[in-house]
N, CA, C and O of each residue as an XYZ file, in Angstrom:
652
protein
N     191.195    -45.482     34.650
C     191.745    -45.400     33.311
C     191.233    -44.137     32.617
O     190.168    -43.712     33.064
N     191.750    -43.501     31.677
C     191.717    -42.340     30.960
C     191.221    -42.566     29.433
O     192.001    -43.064     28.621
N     190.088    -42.241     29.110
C     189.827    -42.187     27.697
C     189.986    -41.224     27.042
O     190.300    -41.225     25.852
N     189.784    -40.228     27.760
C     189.566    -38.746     26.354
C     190.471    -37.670     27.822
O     190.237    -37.403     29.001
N     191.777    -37.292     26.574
C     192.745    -36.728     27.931
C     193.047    -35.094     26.520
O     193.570    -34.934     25.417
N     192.307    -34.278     27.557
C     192.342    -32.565     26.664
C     194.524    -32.031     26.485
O     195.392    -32.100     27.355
N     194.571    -31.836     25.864
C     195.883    -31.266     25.421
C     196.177    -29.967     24.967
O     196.681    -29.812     23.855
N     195.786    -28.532     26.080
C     195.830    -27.371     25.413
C     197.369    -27.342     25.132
O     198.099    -28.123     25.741
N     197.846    -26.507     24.275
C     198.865    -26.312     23.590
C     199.252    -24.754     23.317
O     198.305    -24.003     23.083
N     200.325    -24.305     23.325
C     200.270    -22.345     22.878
C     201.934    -23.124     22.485
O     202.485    -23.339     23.565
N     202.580    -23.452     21.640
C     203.440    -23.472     20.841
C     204.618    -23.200     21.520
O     205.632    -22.795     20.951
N     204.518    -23.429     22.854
C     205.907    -23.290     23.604
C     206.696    -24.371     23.979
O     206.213    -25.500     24.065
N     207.705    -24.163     24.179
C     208.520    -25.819     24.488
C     208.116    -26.847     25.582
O     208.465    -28.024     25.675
N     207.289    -26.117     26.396
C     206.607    -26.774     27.690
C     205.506    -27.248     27.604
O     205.203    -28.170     28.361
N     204.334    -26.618     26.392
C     203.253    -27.096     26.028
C     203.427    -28.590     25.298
O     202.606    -29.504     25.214
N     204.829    -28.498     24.791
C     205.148    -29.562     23.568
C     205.702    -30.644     24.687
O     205.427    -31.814     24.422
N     206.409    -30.422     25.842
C     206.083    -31.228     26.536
C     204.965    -32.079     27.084
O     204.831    -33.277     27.335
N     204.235    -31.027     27.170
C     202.524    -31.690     28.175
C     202.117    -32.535     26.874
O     201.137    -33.219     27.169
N     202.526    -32.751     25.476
C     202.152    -33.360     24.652
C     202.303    -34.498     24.536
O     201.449    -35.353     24.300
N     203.741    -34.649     24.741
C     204.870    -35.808     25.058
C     204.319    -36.337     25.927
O     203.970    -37.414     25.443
N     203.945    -36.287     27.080
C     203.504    -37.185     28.025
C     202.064    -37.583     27.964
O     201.513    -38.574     28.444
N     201.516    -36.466     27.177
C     199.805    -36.820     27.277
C     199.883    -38.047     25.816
O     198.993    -38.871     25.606
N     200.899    -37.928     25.121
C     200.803    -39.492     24.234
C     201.395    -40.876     24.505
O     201.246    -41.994     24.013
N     202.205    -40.289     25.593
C     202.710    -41.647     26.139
C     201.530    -41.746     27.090
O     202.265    -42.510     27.716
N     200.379    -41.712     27.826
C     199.824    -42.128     28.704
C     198.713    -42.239     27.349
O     198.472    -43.444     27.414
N     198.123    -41.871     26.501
C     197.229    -42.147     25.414
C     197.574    -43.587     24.689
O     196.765    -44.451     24.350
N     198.926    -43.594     24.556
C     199.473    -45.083     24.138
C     199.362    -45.938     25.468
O     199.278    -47.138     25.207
N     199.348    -45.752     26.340
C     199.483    -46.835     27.716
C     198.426    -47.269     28.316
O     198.439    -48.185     29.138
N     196.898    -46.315     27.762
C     195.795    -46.235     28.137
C     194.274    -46.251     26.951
O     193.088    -45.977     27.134
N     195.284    -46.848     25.396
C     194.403    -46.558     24.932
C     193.476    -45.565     24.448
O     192.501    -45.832     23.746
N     193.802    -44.418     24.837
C     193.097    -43.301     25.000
C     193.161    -42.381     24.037
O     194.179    -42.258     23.354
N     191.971    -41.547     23.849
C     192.045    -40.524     22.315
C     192.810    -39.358     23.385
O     192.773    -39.397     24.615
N     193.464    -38.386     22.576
C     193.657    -36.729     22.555
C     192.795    -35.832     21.965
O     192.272    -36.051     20.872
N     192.544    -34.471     22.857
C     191.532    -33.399     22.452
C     193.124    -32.563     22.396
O     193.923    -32.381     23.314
N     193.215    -32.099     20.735
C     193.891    -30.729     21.539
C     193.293    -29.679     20.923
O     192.515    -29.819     19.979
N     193.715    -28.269     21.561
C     192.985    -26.826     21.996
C     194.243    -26.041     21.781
O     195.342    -26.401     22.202
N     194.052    -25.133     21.216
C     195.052    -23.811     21.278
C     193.726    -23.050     21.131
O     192.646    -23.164     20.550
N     194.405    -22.167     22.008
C     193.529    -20.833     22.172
C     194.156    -19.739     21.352
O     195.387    -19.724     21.328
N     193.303    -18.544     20.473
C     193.602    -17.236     20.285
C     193.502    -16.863     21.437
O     192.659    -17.388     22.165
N     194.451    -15.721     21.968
C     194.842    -14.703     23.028
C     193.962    -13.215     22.776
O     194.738    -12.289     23.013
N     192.758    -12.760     22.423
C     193.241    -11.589     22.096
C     193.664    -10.712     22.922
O     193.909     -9.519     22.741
N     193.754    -11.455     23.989
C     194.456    -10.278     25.511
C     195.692     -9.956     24.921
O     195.826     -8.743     24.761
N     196.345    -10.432     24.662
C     197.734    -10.515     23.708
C     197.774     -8.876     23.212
O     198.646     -8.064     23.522
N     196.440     -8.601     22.255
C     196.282     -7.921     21.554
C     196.026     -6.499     22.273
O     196.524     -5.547     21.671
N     195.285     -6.182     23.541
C     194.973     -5.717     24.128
C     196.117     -4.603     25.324
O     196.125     -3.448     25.749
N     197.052     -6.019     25.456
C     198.363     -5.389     26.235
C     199.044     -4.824     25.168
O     199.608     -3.752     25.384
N     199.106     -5.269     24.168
C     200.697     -5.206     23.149
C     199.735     -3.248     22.839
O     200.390     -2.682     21.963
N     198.854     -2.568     23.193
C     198.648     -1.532     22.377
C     197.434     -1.584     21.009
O     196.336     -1.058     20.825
N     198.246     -2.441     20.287
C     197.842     -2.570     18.827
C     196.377     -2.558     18.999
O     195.822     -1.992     18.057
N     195.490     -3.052     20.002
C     194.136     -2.962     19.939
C     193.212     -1.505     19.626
O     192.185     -1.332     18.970
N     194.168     -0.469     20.492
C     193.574      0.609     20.381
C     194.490      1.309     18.840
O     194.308      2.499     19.096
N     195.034      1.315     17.940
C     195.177      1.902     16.969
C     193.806      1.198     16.129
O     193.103      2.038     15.567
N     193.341     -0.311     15.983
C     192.580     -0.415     15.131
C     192.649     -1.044     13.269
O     191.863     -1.810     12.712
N     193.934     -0.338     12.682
C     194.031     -0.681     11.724
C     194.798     -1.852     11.662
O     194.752     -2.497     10.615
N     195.691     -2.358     12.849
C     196.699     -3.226     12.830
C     195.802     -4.617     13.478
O     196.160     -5.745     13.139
N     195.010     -4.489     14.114
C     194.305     -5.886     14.806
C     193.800     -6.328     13.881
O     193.898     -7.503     14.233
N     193.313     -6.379     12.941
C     192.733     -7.357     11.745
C     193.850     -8.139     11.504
O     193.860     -9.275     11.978
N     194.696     -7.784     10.921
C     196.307     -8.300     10.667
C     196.874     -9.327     11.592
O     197.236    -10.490     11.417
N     196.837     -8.476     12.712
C     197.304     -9.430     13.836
C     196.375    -10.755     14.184
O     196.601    -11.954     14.350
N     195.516    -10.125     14.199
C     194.607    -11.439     14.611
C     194.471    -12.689     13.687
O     194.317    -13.727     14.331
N     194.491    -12.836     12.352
C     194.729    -13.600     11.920
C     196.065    -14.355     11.744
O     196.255    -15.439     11.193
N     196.952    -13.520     12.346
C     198.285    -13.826     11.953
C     198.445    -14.989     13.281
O     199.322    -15.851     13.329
N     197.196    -14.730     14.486
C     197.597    -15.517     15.645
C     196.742    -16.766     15.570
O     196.897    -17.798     16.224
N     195.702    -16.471     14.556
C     194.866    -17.791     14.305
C     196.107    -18.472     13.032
O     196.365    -19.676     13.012
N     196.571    -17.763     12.335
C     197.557    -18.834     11.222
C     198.117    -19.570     12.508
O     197.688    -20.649     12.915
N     199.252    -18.748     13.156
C     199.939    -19.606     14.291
C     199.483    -20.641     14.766
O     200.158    -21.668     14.703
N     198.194    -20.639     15.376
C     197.290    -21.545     15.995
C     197.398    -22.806     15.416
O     197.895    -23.871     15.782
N     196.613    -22.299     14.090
C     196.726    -23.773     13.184
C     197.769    -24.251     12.759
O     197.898    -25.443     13.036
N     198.690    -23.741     12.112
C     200.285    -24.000     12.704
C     200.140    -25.527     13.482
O     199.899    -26.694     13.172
N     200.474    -24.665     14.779
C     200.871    -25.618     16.140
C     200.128    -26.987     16.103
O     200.676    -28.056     16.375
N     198.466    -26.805     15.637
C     198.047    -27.688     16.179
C     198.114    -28.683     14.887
O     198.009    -29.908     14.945
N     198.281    -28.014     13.878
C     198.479    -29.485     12.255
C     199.881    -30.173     12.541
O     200.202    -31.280     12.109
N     200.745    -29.268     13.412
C     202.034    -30.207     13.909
C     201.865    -31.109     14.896
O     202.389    -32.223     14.869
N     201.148    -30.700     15.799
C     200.829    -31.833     17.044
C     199.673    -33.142     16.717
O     199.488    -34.237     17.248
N     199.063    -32.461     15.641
C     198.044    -33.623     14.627
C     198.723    -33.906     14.360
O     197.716    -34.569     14.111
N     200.264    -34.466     13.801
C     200.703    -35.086     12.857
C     201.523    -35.683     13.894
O     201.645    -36.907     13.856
N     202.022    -35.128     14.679
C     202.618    -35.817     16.184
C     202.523    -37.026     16.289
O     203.204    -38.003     15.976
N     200.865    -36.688     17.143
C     199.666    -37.669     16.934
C     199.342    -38.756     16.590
O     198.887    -39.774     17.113
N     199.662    -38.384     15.539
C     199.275    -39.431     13.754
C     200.162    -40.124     13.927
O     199.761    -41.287     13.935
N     201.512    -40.032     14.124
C     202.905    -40.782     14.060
C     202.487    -41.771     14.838
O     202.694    -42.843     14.270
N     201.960    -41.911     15.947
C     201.874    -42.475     17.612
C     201.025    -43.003     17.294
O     200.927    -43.871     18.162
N     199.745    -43.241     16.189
C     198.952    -43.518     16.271
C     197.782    -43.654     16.807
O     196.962    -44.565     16.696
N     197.754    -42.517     17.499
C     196.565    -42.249     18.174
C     195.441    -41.752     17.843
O     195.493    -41.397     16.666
N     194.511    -41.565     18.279
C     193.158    -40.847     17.680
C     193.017    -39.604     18.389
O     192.910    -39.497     19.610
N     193.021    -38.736     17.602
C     192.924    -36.815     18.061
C     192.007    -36.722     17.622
O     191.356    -37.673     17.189
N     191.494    -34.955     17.582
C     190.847    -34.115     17.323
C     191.352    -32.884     17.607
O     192.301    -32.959     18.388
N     191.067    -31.751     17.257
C     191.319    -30.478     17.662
C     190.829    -29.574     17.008
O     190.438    -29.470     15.845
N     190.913    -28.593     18.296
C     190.249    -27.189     17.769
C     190.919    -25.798     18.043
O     191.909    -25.722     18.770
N     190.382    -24.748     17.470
C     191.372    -23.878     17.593
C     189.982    -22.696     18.020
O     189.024    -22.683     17.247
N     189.965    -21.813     19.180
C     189.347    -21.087     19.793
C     189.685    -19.724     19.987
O     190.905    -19.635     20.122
N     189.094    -18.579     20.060
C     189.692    -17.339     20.394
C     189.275    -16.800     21.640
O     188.153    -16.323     21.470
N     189.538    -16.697     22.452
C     189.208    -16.011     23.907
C     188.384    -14.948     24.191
O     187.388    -15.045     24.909
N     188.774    -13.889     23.632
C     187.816    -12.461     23.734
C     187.132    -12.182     24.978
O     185.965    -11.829     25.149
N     188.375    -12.474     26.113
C     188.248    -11.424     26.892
C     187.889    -12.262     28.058
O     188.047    -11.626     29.101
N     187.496    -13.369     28.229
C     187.991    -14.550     29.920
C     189.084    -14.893     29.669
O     189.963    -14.655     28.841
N     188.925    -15.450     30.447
C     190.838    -16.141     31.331
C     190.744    -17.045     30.459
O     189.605    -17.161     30.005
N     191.759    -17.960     29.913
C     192.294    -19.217     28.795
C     191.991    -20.302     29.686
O     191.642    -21.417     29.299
N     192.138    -19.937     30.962
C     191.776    -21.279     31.971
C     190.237    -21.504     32.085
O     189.840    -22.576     32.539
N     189.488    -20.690     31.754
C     187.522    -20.490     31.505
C     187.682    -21.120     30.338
O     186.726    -21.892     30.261
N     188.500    -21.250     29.172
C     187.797    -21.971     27.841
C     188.297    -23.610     28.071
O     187.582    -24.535     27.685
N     189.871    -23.882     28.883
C     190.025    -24.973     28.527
C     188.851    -25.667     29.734
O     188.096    -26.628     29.586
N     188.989    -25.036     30.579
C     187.937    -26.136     31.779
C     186.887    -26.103     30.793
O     186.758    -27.201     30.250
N     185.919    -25.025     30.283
C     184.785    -25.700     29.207
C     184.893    -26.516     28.192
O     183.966    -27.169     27.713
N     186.121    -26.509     27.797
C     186.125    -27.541     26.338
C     186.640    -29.188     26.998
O     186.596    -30.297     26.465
N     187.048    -28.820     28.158
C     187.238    -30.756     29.324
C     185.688    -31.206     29.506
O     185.348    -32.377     29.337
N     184.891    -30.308     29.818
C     183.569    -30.458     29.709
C     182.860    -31.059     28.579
O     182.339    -32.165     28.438
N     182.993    -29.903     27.703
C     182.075    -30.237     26.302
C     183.023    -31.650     25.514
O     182.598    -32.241     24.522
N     183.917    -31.878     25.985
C     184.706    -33.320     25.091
C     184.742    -34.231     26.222
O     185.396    -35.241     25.962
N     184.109    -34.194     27.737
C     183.856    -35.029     28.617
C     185.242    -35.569     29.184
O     185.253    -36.598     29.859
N     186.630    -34.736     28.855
C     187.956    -35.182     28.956
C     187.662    -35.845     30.866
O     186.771    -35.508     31.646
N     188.582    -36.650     31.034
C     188.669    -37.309     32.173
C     189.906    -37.130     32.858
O     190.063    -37.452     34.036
N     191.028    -36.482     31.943
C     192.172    -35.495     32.563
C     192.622    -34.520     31.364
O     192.322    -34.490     30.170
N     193.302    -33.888     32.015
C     193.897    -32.770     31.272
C     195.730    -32.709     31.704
O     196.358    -32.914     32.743
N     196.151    -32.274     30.139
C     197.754    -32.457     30.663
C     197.591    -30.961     30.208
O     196.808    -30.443     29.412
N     198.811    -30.335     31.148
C     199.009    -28.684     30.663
C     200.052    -28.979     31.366
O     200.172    -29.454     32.495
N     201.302    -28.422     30.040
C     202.686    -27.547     30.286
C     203.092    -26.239     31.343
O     202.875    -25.041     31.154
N     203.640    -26.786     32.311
C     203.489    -25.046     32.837
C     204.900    -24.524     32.969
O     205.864    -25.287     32.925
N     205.030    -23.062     33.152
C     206.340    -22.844     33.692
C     207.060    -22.431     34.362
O     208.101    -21.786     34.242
N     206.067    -23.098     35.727
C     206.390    -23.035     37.048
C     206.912    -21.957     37.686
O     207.789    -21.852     38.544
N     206.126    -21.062     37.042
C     206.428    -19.398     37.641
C     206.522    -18.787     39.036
O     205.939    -17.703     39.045
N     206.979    -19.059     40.052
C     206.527    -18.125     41.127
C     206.448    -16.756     41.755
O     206.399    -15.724     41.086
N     206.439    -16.791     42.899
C     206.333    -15.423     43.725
C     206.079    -14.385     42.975
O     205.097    -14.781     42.346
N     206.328    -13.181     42.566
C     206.009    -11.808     41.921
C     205.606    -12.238     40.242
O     204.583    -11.931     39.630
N     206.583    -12.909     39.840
C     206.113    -13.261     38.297
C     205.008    -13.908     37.925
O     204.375    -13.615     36.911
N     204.580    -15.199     39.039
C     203.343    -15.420     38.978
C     202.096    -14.876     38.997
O     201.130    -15.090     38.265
N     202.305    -13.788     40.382
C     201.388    -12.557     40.362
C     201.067    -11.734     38.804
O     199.968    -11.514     38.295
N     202.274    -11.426     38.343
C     202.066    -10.480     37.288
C     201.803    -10.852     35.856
O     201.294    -10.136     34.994
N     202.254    -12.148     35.740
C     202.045    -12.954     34.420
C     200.456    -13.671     34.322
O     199.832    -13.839     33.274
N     199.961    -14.065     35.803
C     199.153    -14.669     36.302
C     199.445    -16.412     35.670
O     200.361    -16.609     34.871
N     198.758    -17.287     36.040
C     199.079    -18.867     35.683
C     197.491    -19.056     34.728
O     196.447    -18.403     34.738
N     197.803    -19.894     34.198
C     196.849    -20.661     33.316
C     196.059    -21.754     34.205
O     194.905    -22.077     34.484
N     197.620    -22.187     34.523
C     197.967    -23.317     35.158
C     196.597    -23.716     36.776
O     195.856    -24.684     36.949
N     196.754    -22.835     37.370
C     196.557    -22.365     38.763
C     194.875    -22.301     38.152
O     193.972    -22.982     38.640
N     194.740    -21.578     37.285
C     192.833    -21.468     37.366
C     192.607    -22.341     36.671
O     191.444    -22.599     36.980
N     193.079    -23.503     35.387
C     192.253    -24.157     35.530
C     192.369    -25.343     36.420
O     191.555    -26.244     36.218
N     193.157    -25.480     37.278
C     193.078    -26.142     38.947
C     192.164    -25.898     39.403
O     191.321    -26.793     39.472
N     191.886    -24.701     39.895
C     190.911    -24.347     40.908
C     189.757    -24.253     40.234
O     188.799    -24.096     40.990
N     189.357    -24.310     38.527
C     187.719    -24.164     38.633
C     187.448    -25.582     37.369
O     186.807    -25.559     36.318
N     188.341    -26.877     38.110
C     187.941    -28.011     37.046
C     187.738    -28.730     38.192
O     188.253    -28.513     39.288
N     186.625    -29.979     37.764
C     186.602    -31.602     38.859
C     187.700    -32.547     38.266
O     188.282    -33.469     38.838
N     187.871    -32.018     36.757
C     188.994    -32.872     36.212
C     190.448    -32.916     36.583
O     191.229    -31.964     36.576
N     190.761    -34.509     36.997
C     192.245    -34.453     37.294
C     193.219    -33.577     36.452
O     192.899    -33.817     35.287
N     193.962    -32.931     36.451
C     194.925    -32.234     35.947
C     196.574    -32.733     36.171
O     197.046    -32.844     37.302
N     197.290    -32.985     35.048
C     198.501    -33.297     35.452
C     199.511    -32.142     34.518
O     199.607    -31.912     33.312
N     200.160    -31.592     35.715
C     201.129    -30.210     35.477
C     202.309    -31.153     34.640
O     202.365    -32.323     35.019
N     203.207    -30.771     33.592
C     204.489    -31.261     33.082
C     205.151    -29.701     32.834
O     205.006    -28.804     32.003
N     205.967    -29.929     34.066
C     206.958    -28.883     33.942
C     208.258    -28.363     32.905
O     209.201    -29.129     32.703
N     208.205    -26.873     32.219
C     209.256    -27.176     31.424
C     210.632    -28.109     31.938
O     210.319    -28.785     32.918
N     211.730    -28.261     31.618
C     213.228    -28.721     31.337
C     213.822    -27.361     31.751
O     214.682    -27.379     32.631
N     213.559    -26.516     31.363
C     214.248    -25.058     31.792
C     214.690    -25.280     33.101
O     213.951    -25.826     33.921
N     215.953    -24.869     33.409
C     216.545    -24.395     34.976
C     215.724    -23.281     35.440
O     215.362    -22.861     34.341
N     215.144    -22.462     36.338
C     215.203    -21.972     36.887
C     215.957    -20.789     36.850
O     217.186    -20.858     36.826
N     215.426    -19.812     36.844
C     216.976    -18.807     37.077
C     217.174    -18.104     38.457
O     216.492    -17.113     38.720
N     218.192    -18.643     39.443
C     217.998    -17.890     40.102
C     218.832    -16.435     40.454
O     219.955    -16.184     40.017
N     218.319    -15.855     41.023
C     219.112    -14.452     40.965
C     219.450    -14.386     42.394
O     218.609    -14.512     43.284
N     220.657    -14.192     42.582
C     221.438    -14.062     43.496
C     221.877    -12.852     43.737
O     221.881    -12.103     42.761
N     222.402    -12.255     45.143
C     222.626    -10.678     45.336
C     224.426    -11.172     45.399
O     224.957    -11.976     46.165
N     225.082    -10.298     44.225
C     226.786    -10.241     43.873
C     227.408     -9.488     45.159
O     227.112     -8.348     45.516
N     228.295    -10.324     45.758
C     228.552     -9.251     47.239
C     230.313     -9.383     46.787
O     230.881    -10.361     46.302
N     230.984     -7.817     47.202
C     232.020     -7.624     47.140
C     233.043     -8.458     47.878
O     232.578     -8.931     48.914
N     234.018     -8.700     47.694
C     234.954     -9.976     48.081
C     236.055     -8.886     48.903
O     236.221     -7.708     48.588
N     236.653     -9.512     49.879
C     237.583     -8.521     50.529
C     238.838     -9.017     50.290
O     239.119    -10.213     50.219
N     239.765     -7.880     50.137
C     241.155     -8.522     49.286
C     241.794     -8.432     50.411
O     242.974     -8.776     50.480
């Protein structure tokens, strides 16, 4: 059985999935929710804006408003369902997002973790890298993947038709 089940979240339609299911198994099990949104500042780092300087103050709070955002909506989620939450809102600065949530399954003693993924493969996975994938490989905690609803796109090679 599951008592304390972690719920990172980044405000995407797939995270809001892993939500959906981490409260139906919280209602089926009794069980509280941890949720976690992380600040990115890698975010900040790719997009440029880090090295001008005058614009990262700006930004950065603008990604902690977001944060809290997401997570006073999924508190209130929550609340509807009647469940018992908590949450926190964290900034990264510079490890992998999959290093803070495996520590915060730790420090809240979670006994699983639900994470949204979006089932990225071959080259895109490489280049986007997964969340998903490291905190697999560096948790003891069960992990249960909830895949977006999104199709897939696949790309097909258009071949000329002979008349």
């Amino acid at each position: 059985m599951f008592r304390n089940i972690l719920v990172p979240l980044d405000g995407s339609h797939t995270s809001a999935r892993g939500l959906d299911e981490a409260i139906q198994m919280a209602k089926n099990q009794n069980a509280s929710l941890y949720l976690l949104h992380i600040v990115d500042d890698h975010a900040l780092l790719q997009s440029g804006f880090a090295a001008e300087g005058t614009y990262v103050d700006g930004l950065l709070q603008a990604l902690r408003d977001n944060g809290e955002k997401i997570l006073t909506e999924a508190e209130a989620k929550v609340r509807r369902n009647h469940i018992r939450s908590k949450s926190i809102l964290i900034e990264s600065f510079g490890s992998p997002i999959s290093d803070f949530i495996v520590k915060q399954a730790k420090k809240w003693k979670a006994d699983l973790i639900v994470l949204g993924t979006h089932g990225r493969r071959g080259v895109r996975r490489l280049v986007m890298g997964s969340d998903a994938e490291g905190v697999i490989r560096a948790t003891t905690v069960p992990v249960l993947l909830v895949r977006s609803t999104a199709r897939p796109v696949r790309r097909t090679a258009k071949r000329g038709r002979k008349k």
